[in-house]
DSSP file (Angstrom, degrees, kcal/mol; ACC not computed):
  #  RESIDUE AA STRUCTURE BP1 BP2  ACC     N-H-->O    O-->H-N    N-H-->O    O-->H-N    TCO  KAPPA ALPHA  PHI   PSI    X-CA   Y-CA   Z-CA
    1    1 A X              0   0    0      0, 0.0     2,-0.4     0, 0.0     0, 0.0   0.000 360.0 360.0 360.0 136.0   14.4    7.4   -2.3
    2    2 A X        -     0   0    0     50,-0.0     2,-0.1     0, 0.0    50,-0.0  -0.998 360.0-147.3-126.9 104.0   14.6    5.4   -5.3
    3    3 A X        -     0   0    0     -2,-0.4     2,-0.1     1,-0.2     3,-0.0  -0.361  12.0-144.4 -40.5 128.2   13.5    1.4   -5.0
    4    4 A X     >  -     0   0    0     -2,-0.1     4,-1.4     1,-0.0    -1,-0.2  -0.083  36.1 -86.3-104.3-128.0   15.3   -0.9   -7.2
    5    5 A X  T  4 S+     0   0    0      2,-0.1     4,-0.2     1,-0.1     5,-0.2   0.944 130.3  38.6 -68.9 -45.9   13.4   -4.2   -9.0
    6    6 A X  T >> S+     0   0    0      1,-0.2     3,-1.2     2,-0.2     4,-1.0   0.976 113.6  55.2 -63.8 -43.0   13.9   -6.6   -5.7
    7    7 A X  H 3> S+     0   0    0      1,-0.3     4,-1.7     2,-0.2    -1,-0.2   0.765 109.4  45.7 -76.5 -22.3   13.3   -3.7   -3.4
    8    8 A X  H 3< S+     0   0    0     -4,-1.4    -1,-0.3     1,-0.2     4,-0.2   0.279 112.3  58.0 -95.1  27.0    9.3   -2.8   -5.1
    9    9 A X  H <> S+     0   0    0     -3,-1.2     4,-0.7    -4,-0.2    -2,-0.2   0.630 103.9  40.8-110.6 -15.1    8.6   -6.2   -5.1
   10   10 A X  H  X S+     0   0    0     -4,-1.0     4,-1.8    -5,-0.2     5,-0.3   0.801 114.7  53.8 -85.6 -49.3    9.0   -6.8   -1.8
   11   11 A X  H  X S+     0   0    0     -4,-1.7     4,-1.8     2,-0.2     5,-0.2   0.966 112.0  51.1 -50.1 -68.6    7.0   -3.2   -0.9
   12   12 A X  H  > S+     0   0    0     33,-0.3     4,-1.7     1,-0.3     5,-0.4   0.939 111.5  44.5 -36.7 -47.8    4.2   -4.5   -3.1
   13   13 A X  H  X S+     0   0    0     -4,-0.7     4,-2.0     1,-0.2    -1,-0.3   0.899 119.1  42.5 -45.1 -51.4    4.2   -7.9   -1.2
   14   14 A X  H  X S+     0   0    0     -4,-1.8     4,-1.6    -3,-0.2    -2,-0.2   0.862 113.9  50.1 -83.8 -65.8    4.3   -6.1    1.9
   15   15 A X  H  < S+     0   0    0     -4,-1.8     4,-0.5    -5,-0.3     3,-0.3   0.920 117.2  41.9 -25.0 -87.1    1.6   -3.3    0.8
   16   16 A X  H >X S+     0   0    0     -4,-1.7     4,-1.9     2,-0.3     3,-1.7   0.839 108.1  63.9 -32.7 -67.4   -1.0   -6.3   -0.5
   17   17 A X  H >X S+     0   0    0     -4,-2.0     3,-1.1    -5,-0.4     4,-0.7   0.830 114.6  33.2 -19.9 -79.9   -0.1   -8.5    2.9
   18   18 A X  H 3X S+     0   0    0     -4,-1.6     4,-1.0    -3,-0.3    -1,-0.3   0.391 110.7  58.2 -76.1   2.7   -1.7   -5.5    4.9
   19   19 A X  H <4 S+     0   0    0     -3,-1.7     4,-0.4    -4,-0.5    -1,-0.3   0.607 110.9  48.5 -79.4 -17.9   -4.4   -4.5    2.5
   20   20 A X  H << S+     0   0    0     -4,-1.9    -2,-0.3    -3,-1.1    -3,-0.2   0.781 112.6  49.8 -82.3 -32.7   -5.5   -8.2    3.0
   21   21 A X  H  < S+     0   0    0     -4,-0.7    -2,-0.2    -5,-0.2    -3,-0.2   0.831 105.8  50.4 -61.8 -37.7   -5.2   -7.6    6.6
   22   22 A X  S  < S-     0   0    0     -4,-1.0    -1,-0.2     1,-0.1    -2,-0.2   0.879 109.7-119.3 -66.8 -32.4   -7.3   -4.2    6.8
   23   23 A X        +     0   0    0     -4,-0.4    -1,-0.1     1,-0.2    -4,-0.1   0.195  68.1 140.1 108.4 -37.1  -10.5   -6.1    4.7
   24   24 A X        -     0   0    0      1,-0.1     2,-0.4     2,-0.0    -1,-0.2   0.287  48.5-150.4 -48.8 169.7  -10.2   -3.7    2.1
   25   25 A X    >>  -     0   0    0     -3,-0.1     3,-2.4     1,-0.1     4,-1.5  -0.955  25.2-120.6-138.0 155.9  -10.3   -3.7   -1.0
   26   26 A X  H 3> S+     0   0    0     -2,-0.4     4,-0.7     1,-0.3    15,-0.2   0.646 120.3  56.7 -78.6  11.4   -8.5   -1.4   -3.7
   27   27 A X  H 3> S+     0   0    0      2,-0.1     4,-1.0     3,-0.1    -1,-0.3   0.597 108.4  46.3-101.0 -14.0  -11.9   -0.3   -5.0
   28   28 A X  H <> S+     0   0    0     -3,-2.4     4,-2.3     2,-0.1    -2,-0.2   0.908 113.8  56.4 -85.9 -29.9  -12.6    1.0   -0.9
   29   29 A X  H >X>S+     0   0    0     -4,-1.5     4,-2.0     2,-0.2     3,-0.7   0.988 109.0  42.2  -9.6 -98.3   -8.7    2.5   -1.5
   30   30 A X  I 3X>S+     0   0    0     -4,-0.7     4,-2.7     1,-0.2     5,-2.0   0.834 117.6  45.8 -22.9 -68.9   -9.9    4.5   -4.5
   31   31 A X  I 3<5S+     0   0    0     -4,-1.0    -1,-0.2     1,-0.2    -2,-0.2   0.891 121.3  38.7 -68.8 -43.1  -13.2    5.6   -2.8
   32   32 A X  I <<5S+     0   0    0     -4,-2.3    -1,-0.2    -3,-0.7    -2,-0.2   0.911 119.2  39.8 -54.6 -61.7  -11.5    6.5    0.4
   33   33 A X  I  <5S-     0   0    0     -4,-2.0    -2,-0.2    -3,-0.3    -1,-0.2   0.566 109.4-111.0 -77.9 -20.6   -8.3    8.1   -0.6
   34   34 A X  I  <<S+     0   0    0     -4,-2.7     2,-0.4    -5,-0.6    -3,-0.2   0.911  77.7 120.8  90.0  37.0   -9.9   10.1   -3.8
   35   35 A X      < -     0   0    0     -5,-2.0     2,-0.5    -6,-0.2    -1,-0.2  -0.935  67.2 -90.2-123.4 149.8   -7.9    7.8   -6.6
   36   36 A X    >   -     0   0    0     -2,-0.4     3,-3.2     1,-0.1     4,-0.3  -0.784  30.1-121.5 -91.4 131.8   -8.7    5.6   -9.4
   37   37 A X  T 3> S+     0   0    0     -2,-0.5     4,-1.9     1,-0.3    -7,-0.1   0.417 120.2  55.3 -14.9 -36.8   -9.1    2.2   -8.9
   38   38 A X  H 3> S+     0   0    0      2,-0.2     4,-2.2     1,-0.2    -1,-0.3   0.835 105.9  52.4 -74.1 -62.0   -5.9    2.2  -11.6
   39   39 A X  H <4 S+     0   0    0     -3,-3.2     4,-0.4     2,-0.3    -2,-0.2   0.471 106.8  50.1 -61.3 -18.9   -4.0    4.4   -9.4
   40   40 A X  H  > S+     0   0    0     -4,-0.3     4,-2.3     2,-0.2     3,-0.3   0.939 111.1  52.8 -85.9 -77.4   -4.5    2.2   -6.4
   41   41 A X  H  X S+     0   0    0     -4,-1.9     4,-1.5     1,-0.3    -2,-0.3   0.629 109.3  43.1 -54.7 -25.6   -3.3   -0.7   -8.4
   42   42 A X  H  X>S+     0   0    0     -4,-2.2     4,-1.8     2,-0.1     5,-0.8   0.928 110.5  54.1 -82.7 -35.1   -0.3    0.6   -9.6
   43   43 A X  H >45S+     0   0    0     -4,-0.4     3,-0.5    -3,-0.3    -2,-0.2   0.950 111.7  45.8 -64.8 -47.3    0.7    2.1   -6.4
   44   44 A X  H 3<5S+     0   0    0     -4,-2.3    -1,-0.2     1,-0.2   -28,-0.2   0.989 114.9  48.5 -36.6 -57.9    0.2   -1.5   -4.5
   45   45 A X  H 3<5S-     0   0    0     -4,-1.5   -33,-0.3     1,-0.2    -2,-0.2   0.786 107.1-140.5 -75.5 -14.3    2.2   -3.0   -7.7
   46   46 A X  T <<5 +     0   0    0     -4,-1.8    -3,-0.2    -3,-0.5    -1,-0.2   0.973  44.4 177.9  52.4  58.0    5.2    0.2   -7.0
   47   47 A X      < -     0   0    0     -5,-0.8     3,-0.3    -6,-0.1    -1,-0.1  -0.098  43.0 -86.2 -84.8-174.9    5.1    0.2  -10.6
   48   48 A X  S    S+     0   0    0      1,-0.3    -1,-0.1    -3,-0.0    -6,-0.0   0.829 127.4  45.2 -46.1 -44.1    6.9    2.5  -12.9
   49   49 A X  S    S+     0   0    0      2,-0.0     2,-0.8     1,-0.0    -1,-0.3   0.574  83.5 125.6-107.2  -1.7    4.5    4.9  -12.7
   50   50 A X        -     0   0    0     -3,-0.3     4,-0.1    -8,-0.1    -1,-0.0  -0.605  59.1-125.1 -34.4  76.0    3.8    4.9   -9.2
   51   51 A X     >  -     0   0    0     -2,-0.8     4,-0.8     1,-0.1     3,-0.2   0.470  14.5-138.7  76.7 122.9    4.0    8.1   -7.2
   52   52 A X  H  > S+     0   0    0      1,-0.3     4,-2.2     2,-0.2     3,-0.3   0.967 106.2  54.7 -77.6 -50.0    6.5    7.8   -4.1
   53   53 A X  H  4 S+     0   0    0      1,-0.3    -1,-0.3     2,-0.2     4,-0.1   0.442 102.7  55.6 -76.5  19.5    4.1    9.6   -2.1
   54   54 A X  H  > S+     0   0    0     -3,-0.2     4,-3.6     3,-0.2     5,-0.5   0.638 107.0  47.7 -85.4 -38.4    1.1    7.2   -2.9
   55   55 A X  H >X S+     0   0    0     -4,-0.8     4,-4.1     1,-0.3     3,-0.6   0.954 119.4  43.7 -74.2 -55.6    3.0    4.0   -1.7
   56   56 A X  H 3X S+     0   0    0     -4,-2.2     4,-1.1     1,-0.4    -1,-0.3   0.686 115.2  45.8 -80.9  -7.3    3.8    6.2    1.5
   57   57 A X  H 3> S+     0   0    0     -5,-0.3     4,-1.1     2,-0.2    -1,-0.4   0.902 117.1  46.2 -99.6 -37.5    0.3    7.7    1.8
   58   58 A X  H <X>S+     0   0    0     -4,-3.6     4,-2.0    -3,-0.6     5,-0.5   0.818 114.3  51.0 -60.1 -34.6   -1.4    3.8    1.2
   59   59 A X  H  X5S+     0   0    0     -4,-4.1     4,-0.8    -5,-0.5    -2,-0.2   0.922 109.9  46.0 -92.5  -9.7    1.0    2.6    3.6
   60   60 A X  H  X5S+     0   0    0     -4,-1.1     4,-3.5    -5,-0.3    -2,-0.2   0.841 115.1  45.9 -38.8 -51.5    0.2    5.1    6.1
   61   61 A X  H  X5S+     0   0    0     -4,-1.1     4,-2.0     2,-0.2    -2,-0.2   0.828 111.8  55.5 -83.8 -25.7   -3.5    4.5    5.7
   62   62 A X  H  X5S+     0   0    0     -4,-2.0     4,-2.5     2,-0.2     5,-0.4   0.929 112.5  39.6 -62.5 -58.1   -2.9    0.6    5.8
   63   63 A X  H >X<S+     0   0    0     -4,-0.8     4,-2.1    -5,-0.5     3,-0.6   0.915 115.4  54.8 -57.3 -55.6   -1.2    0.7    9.0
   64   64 A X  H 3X S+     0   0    0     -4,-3.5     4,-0.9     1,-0.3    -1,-0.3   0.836 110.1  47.0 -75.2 -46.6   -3.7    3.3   10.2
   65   65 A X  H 3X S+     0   0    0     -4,-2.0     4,-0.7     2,-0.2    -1,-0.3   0.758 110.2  47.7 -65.0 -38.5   -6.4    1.1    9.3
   66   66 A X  H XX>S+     0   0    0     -4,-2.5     3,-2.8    -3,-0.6     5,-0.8   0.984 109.9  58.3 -45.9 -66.1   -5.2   -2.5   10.9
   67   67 A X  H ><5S+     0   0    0     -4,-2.1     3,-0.7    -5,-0.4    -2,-0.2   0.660  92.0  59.3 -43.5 -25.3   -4.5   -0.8   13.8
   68   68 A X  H 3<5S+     0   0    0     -4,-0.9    -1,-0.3    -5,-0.2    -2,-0.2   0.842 106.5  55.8 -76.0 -39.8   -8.0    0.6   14.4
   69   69 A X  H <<5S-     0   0    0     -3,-2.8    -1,-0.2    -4,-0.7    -2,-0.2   0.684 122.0-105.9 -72.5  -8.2   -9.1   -3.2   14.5
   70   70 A X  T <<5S+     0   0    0     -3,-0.7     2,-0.2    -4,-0.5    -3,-0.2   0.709  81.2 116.5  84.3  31.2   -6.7   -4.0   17.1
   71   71 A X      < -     0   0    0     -5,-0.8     2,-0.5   -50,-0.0    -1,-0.3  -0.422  65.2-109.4-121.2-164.8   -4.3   -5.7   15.3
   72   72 A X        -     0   0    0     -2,-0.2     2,-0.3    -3,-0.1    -9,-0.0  -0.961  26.9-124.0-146.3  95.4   -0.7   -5.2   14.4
   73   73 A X        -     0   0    0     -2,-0.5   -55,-0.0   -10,-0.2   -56,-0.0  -0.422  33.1-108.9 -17.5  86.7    0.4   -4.2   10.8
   74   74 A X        -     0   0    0     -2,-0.3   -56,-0.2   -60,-0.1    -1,-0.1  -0.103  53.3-101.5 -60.9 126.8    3.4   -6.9    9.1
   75   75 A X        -     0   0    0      1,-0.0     2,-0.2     2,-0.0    -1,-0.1   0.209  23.2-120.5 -31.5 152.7    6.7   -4.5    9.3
   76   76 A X    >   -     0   0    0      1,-0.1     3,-1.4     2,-0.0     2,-1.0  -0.565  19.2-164.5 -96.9  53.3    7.9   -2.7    5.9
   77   77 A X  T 3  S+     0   0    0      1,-0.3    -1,-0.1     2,-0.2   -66,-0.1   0.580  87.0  28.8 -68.7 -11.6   11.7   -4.2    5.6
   78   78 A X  T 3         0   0    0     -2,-1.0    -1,-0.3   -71,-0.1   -71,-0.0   0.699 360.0 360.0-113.8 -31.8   12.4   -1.0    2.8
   79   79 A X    <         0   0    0     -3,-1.4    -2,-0.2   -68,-0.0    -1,-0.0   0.589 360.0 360.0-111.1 360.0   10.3    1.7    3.6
């Protein structure tokens, strides 16, 4: 699947939304997932150099992670 400008800026929004919802922080990301801090942060931004299966493995682990509090993830509208 290929994202175009509008559609990774709205996954970023959406990404960031629930990483403010989990508590986390992209330096508990890194530690968690086995990445640099760098690697976190571009994969939130869905930059150029971003990794498809990062965004899908951060939003996996986001969702996983709300949910564990008893809360409800905000919806993906692209992915």
């Amino acid at each position: 699947m290929t994202l175009n400008d509008s559609e990774r800026e709205q996954t970023s929004r959406e990404l960031r939304a629930n990483l403010a919802l989990s508590g986390l922080s992209a330096d508990d990301l890194a530690g968690d997932l086995g990445l640099a801090v760098s690697e976190v942060e571009e994969t939130l931004d869905v930059g150029p150099a971003s990794e498809r299966e990062r965004v899908w493995l951060l939003r996996e682990y986001l969702d996983q992670k709300v949910c564990a509090q008893g809360r409800d993830p905000l919806p993906y509208t692209v992915l």
